[in-house]
C-alpha positions in Angstrom: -23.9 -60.7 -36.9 -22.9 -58.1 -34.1 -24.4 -55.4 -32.3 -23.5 -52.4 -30.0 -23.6 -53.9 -26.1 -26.0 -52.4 -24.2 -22.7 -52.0 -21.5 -21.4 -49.8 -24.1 -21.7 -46.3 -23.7 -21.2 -43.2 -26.6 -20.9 -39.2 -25.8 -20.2 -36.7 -28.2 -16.9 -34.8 -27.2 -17.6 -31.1 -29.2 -18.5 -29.2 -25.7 -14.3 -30.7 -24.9 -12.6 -29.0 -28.4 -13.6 -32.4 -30.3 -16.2 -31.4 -32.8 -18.1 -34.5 -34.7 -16.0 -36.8 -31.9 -17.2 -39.5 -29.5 -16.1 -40.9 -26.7 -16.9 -44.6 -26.4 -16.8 -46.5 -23.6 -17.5 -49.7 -22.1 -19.0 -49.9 -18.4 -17.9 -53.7 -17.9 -14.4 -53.4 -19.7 -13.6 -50.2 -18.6 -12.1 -49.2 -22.0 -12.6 -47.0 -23.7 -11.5 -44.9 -27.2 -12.4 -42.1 -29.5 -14.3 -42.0 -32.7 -15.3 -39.7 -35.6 -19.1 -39.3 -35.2 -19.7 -40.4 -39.1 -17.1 -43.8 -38.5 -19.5 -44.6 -35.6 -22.6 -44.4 -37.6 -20.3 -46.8 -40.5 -19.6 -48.9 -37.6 -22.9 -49.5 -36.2 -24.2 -50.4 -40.2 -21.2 -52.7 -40.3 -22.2 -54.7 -37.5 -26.0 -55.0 -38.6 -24.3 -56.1 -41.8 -21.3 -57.8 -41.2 -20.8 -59.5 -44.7 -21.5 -56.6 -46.8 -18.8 -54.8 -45.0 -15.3 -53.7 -46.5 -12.7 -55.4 -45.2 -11.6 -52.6 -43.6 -14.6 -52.1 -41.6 -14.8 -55.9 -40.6 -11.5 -55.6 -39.1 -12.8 -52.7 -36.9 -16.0 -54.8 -36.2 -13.6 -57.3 -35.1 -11.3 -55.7 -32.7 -14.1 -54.0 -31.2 -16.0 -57.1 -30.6 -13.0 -58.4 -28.5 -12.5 -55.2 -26.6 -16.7 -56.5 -25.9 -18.2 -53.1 -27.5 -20.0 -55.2 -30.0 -21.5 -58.7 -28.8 -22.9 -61.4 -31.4 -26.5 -60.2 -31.8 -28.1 -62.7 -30.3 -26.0 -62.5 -26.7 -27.8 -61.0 -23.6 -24.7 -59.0 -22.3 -26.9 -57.7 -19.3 -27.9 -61.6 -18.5 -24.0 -62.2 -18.2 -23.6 -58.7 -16.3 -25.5 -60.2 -13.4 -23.8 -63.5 -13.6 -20.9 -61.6 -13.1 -22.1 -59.6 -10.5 -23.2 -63.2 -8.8 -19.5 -64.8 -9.4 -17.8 -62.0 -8.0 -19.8 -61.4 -4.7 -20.2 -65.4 -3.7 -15.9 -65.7 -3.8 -15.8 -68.6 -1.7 -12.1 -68.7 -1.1 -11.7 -65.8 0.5 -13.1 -63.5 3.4 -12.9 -60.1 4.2 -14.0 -59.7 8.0 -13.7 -56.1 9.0 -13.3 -56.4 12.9 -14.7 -53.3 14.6 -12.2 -53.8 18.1 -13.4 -50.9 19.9 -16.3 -48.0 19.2 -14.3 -46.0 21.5 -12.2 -43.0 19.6 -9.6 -40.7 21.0 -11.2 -37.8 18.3 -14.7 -36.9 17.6 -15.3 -36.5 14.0 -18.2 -34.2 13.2 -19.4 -36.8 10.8 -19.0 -39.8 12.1 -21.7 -42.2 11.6 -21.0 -44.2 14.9 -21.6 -41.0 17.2 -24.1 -41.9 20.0 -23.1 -45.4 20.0 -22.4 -47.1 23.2 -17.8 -47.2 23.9 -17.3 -50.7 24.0 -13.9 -52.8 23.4 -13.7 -56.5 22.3 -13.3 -58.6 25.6 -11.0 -62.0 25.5 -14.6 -63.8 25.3 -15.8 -61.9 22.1 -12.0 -62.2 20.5 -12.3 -66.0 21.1 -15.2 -66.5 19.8 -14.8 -64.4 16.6 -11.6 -66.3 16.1 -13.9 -69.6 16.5 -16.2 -67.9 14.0 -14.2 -67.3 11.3 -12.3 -71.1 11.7 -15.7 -72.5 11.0 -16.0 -70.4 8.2 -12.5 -71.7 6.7 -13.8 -75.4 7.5 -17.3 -75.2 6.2 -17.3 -73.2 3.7 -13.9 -73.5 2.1 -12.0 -70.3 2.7 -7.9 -70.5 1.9 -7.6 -66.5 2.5 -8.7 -64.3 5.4 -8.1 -60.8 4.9 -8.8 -58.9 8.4 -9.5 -55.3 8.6 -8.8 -53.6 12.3 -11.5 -51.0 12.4 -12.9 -48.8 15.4 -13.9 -46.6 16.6 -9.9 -45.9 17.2 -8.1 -49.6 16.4 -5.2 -48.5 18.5 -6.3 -47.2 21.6 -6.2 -51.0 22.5 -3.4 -51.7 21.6 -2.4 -55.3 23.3 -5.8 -56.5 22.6 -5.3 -56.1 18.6 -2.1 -57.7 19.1 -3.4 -60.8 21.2 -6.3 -60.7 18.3 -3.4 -60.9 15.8 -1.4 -63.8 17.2 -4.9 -65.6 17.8 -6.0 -64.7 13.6 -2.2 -65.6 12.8 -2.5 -69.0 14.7 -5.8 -70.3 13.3 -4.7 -69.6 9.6 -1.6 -71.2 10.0 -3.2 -73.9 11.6 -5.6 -74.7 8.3 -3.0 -73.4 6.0 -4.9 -70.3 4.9 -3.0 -67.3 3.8 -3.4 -63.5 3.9 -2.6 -60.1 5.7 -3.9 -57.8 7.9 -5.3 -53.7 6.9 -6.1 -51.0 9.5 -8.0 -47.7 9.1 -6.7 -45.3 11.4 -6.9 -41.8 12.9 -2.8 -42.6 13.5 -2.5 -40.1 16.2 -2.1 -43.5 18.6 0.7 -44.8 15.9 4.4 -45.1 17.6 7.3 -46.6 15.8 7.5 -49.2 18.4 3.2 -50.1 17.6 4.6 -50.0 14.0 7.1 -52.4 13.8 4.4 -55.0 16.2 1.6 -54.8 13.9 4.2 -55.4 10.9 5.6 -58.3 12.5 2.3 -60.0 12.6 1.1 -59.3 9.2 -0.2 -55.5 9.2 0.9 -54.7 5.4 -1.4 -52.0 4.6 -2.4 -48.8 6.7 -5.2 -46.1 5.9 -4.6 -42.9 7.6 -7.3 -40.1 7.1 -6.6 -36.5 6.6 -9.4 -34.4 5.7 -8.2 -31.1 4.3 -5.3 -28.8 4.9 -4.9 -28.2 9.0 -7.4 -25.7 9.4 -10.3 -27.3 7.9 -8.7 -31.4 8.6 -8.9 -30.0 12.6 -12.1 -28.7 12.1 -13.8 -31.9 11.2 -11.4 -34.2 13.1 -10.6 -32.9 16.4 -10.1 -33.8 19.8 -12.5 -34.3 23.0 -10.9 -31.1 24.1 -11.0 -29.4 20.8 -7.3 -30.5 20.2 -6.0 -30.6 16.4 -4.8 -33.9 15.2 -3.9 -32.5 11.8 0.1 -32.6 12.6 -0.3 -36.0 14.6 -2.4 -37.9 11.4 0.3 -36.2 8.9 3.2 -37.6 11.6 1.5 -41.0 11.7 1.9 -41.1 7.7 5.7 -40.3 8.3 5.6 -43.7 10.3 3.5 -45.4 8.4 5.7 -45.5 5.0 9.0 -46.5 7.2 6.8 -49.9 8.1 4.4 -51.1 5.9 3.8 -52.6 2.4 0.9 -50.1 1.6 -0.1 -46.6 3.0 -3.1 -45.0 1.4 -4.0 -41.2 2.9 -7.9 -41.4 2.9 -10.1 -38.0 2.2 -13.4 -38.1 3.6 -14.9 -34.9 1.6 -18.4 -33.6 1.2 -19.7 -29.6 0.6 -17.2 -28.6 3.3 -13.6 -29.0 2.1 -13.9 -30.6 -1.5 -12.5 -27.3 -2.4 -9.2 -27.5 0.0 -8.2 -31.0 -2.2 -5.4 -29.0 -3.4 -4.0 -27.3 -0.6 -4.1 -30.8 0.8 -2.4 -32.3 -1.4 0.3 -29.3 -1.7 0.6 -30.1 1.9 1.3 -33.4 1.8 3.7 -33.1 -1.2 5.9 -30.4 1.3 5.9 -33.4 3.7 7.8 -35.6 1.1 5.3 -38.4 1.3 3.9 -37.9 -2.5 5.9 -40.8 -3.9 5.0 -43.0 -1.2 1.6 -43.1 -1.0 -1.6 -43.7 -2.8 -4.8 -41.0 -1.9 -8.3 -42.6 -1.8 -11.4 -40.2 -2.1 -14.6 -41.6 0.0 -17.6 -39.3 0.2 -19.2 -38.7 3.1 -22.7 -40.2 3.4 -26.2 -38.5 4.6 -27.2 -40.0 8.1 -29.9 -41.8 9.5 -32.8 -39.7 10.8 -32.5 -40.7 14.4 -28.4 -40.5 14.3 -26.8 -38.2 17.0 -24.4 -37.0 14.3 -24.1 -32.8 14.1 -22.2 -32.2 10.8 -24.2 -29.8 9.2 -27.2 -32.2 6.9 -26.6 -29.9 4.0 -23.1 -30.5 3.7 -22.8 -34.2 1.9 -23.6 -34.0 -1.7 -26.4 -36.4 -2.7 -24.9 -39.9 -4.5 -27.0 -39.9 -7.6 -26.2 -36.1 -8.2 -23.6 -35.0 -11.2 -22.7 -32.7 -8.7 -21.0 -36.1 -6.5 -19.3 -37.3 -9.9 -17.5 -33.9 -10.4 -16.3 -34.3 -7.0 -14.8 -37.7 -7.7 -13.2 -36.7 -10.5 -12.6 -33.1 -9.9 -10.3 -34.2 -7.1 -8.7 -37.5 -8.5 -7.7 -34.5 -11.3 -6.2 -32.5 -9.0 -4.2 -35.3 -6.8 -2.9 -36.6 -10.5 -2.1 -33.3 -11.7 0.0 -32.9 -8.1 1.7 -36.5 -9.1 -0.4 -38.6 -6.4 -1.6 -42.2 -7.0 -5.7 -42.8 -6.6 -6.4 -45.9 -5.4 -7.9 -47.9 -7.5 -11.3 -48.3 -5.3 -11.7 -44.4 -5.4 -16.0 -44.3 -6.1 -16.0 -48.1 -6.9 -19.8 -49.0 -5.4 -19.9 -52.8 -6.5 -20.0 -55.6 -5.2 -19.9 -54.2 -1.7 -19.6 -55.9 1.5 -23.2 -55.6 1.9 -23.8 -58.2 -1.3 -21.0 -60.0 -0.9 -21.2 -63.1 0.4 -18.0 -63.4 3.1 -18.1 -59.4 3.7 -19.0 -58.8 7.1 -18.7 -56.5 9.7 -18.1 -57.6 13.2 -18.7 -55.5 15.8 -17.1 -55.2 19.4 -19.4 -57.1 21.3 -19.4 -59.8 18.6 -22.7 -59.1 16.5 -22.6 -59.2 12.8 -23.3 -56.8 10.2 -23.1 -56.5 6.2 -22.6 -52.7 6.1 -19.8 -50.6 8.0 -22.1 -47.8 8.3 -25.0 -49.7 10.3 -22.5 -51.3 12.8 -24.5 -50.5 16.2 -27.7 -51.0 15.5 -29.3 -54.5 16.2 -32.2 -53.9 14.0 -29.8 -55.2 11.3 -27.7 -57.7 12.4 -27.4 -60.5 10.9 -26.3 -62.9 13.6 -23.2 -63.2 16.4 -20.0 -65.1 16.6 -21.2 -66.7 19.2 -23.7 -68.7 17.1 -22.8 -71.2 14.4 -24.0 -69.4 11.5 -25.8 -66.3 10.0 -29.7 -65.7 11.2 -32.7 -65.5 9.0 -31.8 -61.5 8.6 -28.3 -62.4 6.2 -30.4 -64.1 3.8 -33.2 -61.3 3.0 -29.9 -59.3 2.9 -27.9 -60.9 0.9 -30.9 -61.3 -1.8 -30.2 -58.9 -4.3 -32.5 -59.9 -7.1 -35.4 -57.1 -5.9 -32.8 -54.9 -6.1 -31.4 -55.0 -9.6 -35.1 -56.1 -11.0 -35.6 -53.0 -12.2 -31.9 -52.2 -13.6 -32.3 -55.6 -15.7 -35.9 -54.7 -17.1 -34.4 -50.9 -18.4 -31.2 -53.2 -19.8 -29.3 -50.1 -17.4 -25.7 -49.4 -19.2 -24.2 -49.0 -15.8 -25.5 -52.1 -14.4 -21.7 -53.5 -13.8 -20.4 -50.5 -11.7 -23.8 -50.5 -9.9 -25.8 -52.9 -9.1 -29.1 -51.2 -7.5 -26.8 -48.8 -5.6 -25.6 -48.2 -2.2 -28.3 -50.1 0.2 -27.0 -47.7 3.1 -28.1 -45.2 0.9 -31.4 -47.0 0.3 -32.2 -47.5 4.3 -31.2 -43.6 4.7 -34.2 -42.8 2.3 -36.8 -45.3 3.0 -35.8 -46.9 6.1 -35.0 -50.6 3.9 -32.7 -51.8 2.0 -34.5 -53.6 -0.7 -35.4 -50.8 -2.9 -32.9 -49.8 -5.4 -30.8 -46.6 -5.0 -30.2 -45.4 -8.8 -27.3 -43.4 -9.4 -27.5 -43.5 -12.8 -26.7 -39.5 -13.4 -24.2 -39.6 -11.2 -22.6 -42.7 -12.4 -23.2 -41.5 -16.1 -21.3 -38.2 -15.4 -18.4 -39.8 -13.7 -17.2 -42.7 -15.9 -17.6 -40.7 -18.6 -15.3 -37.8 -16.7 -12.9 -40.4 -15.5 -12.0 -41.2 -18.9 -11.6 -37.4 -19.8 -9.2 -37.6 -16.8 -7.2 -40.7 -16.9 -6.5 -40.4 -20.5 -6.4 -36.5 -20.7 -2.6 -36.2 -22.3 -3.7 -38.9 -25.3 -6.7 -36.8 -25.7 -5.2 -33.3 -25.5 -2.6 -34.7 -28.2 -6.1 -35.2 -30.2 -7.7 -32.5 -30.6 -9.2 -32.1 -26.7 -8.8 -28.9 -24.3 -7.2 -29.2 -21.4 -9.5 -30.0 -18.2 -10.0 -27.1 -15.8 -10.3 -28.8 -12.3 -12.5 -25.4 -11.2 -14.6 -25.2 -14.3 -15.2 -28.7 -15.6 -15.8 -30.6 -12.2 -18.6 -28.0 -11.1 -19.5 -28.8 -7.2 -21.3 -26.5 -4.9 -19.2 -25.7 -1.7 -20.3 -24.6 1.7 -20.3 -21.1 2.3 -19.7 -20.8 6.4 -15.8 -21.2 5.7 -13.7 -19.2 3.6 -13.8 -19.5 -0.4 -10.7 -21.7 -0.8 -8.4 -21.7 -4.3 -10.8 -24.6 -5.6 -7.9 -25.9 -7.8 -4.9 -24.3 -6.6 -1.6 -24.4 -8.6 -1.5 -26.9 -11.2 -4.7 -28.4 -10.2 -6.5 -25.4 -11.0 -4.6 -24.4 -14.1 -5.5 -25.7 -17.6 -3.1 -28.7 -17.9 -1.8 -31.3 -20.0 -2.2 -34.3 -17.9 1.6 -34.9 -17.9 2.4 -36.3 -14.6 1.7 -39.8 -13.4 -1.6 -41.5 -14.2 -1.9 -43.5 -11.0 -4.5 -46.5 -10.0 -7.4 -45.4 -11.9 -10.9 -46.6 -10.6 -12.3 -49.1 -12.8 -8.9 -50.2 -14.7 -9.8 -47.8 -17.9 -7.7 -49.0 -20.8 -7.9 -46.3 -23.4 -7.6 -47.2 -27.6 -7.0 -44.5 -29.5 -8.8 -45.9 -32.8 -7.9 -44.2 -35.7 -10.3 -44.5 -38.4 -9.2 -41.7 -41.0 -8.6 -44.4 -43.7 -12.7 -45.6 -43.5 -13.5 -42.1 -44.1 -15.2 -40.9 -46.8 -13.1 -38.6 -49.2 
């Protein structure tokens, strides 16, 4: 005997041009598939009563039940969801350290969460010892892949110090036979051809290079001490970057104030030739801390667990599809962060550790220092994420697998601790239920579906202290037929189309 999984998600598709149509989905698979509203309702009987089911219909039961949108009744599918969530965050072989080499910046974002916070660059003591750090870690605890992310701050403003960091990294893995490569997240102003060709040469294969909106609103946000535009330096930076590395994703920090210039961006960007030789990653920007020194406007980031942040996800992955970009694959993905997971951590300049990018500075919550042998007391009550999912495993939450209590940043922000849940579940509901519209709009347009409106269907409410901007803009704005590359989509969607005429009754 079968039953619906309680991952498994149904909405009715007649507000889209699909009257008496569902949508179906599956928030652990990621697949997805349309359905007749009456073959739904067969379906569900079927699986209650599997023998007295036509053949036909057992099939379908079948076929669904490998796809996992109907489990053997007597299977606890949100039970396994957390197991899953455990296996996946405790990943033993491998380590993520994201190595913050300087706070020191050569721009002043308006939003930047590490405003206020002490300049400091990693001295030869501190690089030693997070080198020493992490070689324990590969001993003791098993790791055969480190995975290093230069972070700032500005990355490259010390420039022979993240190369002497490098050599050391490169040194110790080969030394214990390890493998892996190097990322960066950059302003790329710093980035030379020369700087290029080092960091390739010692294992740099992927580059993140933000750009925040066409130049007048990306030099608004991301300017200079002096007030001095950085648009055309970032946007050169990207010119390098593709010449020299594996992997070049343009990252768009957005909130209320330019998640309506998406489109010029992207026109922008296109004009520069880089389309085809990119990917674009969407990363929201997040509320502050009540005591930060930040002065982007408080009004301007749209709240997580809002439909309005889901529109704005999906809104703009539409438009950077429709313009024939790539969306990387962890575009809105919350789970398991480096905050759960358990060889995610933040090191900071002066060698302290952290499990969340966003509290790096703030000793309150460290969780320990290279220059001990292992975590403090703090990484455990961290790391414990049973109080937080408690109550998503006592509602038997359908978006438990893309969630996982939420964002524990987002948590602190609000209560001032992480171990309360942050439930998205609006949000989350609206936007994996959009991202399917999007990702497989042509297969659903060819079914009966309208066309998605990037103005009218992703609904998000913009600041009004700049000018009203062309929200969609050419053929992001226009009714389309989702003809032009699909890209990475978040999640790994896989859509059937599940025809069911013949079950129908005549």
């Amino acid at each position: 005997m079968l039953k619906v999984s309680d991952l498994t998600v149904t909405r009715d598709l007649s507000e889209w041009g699909m009257p008496g149509q569902l949508l179906v989905f599956n928030t652990e698979t990621g697949r997805s598939f349309t359905v007749a509203d009456q073959d739904w309702k067969r379906i569900v009987q079927g699986a209650k009563a599997y023998g007295e089911a036509t053949p036909q219909i057992q099939t379908t039961l079948r076929k669904l039940a490998v796809s996992r949108y109907l489990v053997p009744h007597g299977e606890d599918e949100i039970a396994r969801a957390v197991q899953d969530f455990e296996d996946k965050r405790r990943h033993p072989p491998r380590i993520f350290p994201l190595l913050t080499v300087t706070t020191a910046c050569n721009i002043a974002c308006t939003y930047c969460y590490e405003e206020g916070i002490k300049s400091q660059h990693m001295t030869d003591e501190v690089i030693d010892a997070v080198v020493a750090w992490l070689e324990r870690r590969v001993v003791e605890d098993g790791i055969t892949e480190i995975n290093p992310g230069l972070f700032g701050g500005e990355p490259l403003m010390r420039p022979k110090m993240l190369l002497r960091l490098m050599d050391e990294f490169n040194t110790m893995m080969e030394r214990h036979g390890a493998s892996g490569y190097f990322y960066c997240s950059t302003n790329g102003v710093l980035l030379t051809d020369e700087l290029a060709s080092q960091l390739s040469a010692r294992g740099l294969n992927q580059i993140q290079i933000s750009l925040d909106g066409p130049a007048h609103i990306h030099n608004l946000r991301r300017k200079g001490h002096r007030d001095q535009p950085s648009f055309e330096e970032s946007l050169r930076a990207l010119h390098i970057a593709v010449d020299h590395f594996e992997s070049v994703t343009l990252k768009v920090n957005f909130d209320r104030q330019n998640v309506g210039y998406f489109a010029q961006l992207f026109d922008e960007v296109a004009a520069a030739g880089l389309r085809d030789r990119i990917d674009v990653k969407l990363e929201a920007i997040a509320a502050q801390l009540e005591d930060s020194s930040v002065s982007h406007d408080p009004d301007y980031p749209i709240p997580p667990e809002s439909p309005e942040m889901a529109n704005a996800y999906t809104g703009g992955w539409k438009i950077a599809r429709d313009k024939g970009f790539r969306v990387d694959g962890s575009t809105a993905h919350t789970t398991p962060c480096m905050f759960t997971s358990e060889h995610g951590v933040i090191i900071g300049s002066d060698g302290s550790l952290y499990k969340c990018i966003s509290m790096v500075g703030r000793p309150e919550v460290s969780v320990g220092t290279v220059f001990s042998e292992q975590y403090d007391s703090a990484y455990d009550r961290q790391m414990n994420a049973t109080k937080r999912i408690s109550e998503c495993v006592e509602e038997r939450c359908s978006y438990l697998p893309v969630c996982a209590g939420g964002c524990a940043y987002e948590s602190v922000v609000r209560t001032g601790s992480y171990e309360p849940r942050y439930c998205t579940k609006d949000s989350l509901a609206e936007f994996h239920f959009k991202k399917h519209l999007v990702r497989h709009e042509k297969a659903l347009v060819r079914r009966g579906m309208r066309p998605l409106n990037a103005t009218d269907d992703f609904p998000v409410r913009l600041s009004d202290t700049l000018p009203s901007p062309s929200v969609g803009g050419g053929c992001g704005g226009c009714p389309s037929s989702g003809g032009s590359p699909d890209g990475g989509a978040p999640g790994g969607a896989t859509f059937i189309p599940l025809d069911l005429g013949s079950l129908r009754r005549r």
